[in-house]
N, C-alpha and C positions, 0 to 999 in steps of 0.2 A: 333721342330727342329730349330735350330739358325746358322745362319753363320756369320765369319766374313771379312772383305777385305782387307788385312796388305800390302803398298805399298813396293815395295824392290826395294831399288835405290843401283845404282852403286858408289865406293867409291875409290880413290884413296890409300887411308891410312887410316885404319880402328880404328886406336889405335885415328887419329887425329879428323875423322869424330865422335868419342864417347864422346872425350873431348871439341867438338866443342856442341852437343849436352847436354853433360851433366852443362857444362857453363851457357846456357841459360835452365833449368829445366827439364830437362828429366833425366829420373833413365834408367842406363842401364842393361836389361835383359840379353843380352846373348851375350858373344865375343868368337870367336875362330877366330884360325889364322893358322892351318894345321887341316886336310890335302889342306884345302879349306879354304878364309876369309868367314866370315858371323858373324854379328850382330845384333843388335835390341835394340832400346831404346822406351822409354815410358811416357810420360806425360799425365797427367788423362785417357783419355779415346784414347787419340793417339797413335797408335803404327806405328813404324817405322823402318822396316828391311834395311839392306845392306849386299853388296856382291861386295868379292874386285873384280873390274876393271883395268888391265893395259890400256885400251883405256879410260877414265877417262882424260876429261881434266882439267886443275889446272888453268886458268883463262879462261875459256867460260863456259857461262848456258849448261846442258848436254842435254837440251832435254825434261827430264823426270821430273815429275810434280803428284801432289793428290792436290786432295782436302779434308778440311777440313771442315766442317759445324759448326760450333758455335752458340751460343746462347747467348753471349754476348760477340763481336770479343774486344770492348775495355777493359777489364779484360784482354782478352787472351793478345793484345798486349802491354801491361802496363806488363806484368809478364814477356812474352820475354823479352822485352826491356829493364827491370829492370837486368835478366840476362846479356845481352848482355855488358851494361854500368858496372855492376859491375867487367865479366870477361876482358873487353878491355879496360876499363876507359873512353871509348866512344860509343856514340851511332854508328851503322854501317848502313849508308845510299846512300851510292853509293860503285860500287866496289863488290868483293865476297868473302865473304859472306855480306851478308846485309837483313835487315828489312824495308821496306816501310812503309811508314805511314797509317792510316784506312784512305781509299779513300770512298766517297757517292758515291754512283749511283741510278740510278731512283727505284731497286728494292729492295737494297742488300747493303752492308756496308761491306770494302774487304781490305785485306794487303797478300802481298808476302814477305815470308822469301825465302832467298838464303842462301843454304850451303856451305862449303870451296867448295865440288865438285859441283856449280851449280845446283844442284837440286832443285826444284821449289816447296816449299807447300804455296794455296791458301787457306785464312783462308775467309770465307763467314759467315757473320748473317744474314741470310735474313727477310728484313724486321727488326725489331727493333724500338728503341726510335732515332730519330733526332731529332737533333737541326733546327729550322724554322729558315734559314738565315734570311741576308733583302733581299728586291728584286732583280733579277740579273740584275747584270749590266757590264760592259766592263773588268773592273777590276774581278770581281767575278769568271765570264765565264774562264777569264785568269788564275786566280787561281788553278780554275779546272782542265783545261790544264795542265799547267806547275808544279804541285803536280804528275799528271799520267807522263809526264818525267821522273821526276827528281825520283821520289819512286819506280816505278813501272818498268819504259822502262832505267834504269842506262843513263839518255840521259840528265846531266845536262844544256849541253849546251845548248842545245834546248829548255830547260826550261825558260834559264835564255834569250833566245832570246821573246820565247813568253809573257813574264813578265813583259820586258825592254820596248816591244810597247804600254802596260797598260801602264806602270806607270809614263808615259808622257804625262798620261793625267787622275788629280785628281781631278779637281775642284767640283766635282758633285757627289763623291764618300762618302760612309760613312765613319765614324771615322775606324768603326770596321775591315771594307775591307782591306782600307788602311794599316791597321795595321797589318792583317793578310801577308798583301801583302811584307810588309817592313822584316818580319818574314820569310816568306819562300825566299825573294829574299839572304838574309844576307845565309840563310842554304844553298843555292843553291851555293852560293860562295866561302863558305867553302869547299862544294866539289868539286869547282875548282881550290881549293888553291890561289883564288883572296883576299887578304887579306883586300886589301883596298875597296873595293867594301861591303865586310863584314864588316867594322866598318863604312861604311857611313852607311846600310840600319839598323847595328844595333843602331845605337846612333838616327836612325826617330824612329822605333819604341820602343828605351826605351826614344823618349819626346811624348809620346801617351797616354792621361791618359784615358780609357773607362769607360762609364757608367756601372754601376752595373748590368742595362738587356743586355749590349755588353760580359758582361765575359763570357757566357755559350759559346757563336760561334767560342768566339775566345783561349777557355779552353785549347787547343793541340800546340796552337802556344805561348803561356804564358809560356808553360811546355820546349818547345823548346826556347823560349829567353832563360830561366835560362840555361836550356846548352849549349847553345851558349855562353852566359856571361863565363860562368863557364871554358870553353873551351879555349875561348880567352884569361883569366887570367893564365891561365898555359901556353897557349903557348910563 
């Protein structure tokens, strides 16, 4: 005997919530739209129903939420996000819909995706291969922080307040830190449409050269210069 647990979130606009999904990789199994909305889409092993809502709201989290177990979350969120970049021409990091970045935690390795309607899937690897930072330190701890803001809680601002008290003090910090730090402060600015703030923190960290054992820690923030860079040139 086998069972399975298929979550069913509520949807605004069914035809938008399939092409929002289907964007970022998911094959849609089943649409109807009378007598009753109901759908369902699918990526490997994820399934995900809906059912239209008029109480659905169009800019707040709804509430409703799964999880997702994975067994290697950065494939999963390199494949979203490769979607996501291709259907929007940007990556979506603050705002709804959006993708946060793989947060560490002491047990587990995690990112939330938000859909147009707020709905919440958390992707978990528990346990997995890390990266051995360097030792923590003021800045690091900071990082920490202001990464679950900015990704996780849509709380830039906050971010960029927890980040600004680091970074006013580097003398004793690593190259790598720093760098990571100059990286997520520049993205954090972006989400606040600070422009100039973004070309100061991105022009520290593209005069940051790392050593060849710094590239593994700092592999996600290398990945986000480029589109940052890439970003700023179109706009």
């Amino acid at each position: 005997m086998t069972q399975t647990v298929i979550p069913v979130f509520p949807c605004r606009s069914l035809k938008a919530t399939l092409e929002f999904y289907n964007a970022i990789g998911f094959e849609t199994l089943y649409e109807q739209h009378a007598p009753y909305v109901y759908g369902s889409v699918k990526y490997q092993d994820i399934q995900i129903d809906f059912y239209g809502s008029k109480a659905a709201q169009a800019v707040e989290e709804s509430g409703h939420m799964c999880l997702v177990i994975t067994s290697d979350i950065h494939a999963l969120h390199r494949a979203l996000s490769s979607g996501i970049k291709q259907h929007f021409g940007k990556q979506l990091r603050s705002g709804i819909p959006r993708l946060g970045s793989v947060n560490t935690l002491s047990k587990d390795q995690r990112c939330n995706l938000l859909d147009p309607d707020g709905n919440r899937i958390i992707m978990i690897e528990v346990g997995g291969k890390k990266i051995k930072p360097h030792r923590p330190t003021a800045l690091s701890k900071a990082i920490s922080m202001a990464r679950i803001d900015a990704y996780s809680r849509d709380e830039p601002a906050i971010a960029a307040q927890i980040l600004d008290q680091a970074l006013h003090h580097l003398s004793d910090e690593p190259t790598v830190t720093q760098f990571r730090a100059f990286v997520l402060r520049a993205d954090i600015a972006a989400m606040l449409h600070d422009m100039a703030t973004q070309q100061t923190y991105l022009r520290a960290a593209q005069g940051i050269t790392l050593a060849a054992d710094e590239v593994p820690e700092a592999g996600e923030e290398i990945e986000r210069l480029k589109d940052l860079t890439a970003s700023d040139g179109r706009s």
